[in-house]
N, C-alpha and C positions, 0 to 999 in steps of 0.2 A: 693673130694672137688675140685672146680675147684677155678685158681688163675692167679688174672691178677696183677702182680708183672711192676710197672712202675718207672722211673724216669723223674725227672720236670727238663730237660735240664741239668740233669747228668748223666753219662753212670754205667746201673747196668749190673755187672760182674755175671757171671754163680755160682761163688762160693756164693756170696750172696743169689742170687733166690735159691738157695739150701741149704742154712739156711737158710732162711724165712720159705720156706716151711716145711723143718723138722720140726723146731721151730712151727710154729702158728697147724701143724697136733699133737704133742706134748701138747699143752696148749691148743685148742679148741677142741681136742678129748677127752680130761681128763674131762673136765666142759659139755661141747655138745656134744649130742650124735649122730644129724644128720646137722651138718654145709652143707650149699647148695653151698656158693662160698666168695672169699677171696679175698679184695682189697687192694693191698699194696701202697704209693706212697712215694717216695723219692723225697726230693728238699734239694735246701740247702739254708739256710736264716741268711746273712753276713758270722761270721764264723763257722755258726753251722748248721749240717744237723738235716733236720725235717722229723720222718716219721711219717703216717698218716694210717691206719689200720680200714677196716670197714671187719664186718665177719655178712653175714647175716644166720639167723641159718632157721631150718625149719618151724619152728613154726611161723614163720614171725618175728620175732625179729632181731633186727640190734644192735650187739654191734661195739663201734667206741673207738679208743681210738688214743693219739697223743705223743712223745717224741721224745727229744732234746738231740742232744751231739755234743763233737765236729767231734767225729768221725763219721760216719757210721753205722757200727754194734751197738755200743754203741747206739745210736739213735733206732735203732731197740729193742732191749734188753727194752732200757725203755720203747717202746713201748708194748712189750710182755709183760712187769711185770702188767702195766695197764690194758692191756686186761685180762691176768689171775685174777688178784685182784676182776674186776669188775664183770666177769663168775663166781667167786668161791662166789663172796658176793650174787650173785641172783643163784645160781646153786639148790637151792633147791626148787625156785620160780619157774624156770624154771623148773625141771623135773616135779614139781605140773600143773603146765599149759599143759606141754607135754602129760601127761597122760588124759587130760581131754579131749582135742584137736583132735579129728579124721583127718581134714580135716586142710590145710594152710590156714592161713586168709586169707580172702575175699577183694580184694584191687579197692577204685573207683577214675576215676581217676578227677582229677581238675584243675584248674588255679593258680598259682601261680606267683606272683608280688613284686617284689622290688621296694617301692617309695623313691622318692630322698629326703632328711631330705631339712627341712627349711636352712640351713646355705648352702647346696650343689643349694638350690634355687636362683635365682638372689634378690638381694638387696632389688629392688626396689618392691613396691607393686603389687601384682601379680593380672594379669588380670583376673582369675578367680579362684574360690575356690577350681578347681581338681589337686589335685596332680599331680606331674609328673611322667610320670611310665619310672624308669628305665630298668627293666627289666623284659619281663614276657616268664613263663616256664609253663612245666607241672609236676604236683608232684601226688603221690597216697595219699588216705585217708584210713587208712586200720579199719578193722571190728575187735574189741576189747569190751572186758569187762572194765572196768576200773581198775580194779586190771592188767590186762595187760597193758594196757596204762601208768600208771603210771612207772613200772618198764622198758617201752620202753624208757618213755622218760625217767627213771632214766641211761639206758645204753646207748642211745645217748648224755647223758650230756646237753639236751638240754630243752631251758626254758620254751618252752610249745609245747603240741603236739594236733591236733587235729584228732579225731576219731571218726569211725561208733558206736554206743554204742550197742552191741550184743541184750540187752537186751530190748531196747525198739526201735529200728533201728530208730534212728536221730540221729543228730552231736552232739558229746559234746564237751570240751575242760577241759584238765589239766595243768596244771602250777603251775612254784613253786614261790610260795609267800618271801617280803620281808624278812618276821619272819622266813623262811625255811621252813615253811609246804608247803603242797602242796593243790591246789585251784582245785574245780571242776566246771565247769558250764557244766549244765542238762538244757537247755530251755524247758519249757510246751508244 
């Protein structure tokens, strides 16, 4: 597994990267059986360091996970507990997709856009009805059934994800609803 171990304008010591590593080959070897690569990132935010952990595994799946201490290490640690928690909760989802899976998902790529919220907009009435684009990038759409989809974006934490749909190859989208279920939209 390869690992790009960083710090956000703090200096990370050799003995650190050398836990990290042990540590996340430890808890991603036990739940995963073919992790591709490992993002660590340290900062620190007021008095408390944040670390940030993204582990993309082979099957195309991204788990992500975040924790706070005041220390260091301690920051890391609760970051490792989250990441094992959240491998060990889909570890059996996972190895059922693994087996299914010959081939890594299929990823295409897209545009992706941050628009500025109405209150980041000026006051006054705006001369035209297009948003303003703060920021545009490029992001992948990757090829999923929705039963993987759903547990992507349940391991990214994140509120909607969109995806190739294996089975009928168009976009769909998943998202989790106010009541905590979770939404699918299939268009015709």
């Amino acid at each position: 597994m390869r690992y790009q171990i960083t710090g956000k304008q703090i200096d990370i010591g050799e003995s650190l990267q050398k836990h990290v590593q042990d540590e996340l080959n430890g808890v991603v070897g036990k739940y995963a059986e073919r992790p591709t690569d490992a993002g660590v990132v340290f900062s620190k935010s007021a008095h408390e360091y944040v670390c940030e952990t993204t582990v993309h595994l082979s099957t195309g799946l991204t788990a992500q996970a975040k924790g706070r201490a005041t220390e260091i290490y301690a920051a890391f640690e609760n970051c490792s507990d989250k990441m094992e928690k959240q491998l060990r909760r889909y570890k059996r989802r996972l190895k059922d997709h693994h087996k299914d899976r010959a081939e890594p998902v299929e990823l295409s790529g897209a545009a992706s856009y941050i628009l500025a919220t109405e209150s980041a907009a000026s006051e006054s009435e705006p001369e035209t009805l297009q948003p303003i684009i703060v920021a545009e990038m490029q992001t992948q759409i990757p090829a999923l059934s929705v039963g993987e989809a759903v547990m992507q974006m349940e391991l990214a934490e994140a509120p909607v994800l969109v995806f190739r749909n294996e089975g009928k190859d168009g976009l769909n989208v998943v998202y989790r609803r106010e009541d905590g279920n979770i939404g699918w939209i299939d268009p015709q």
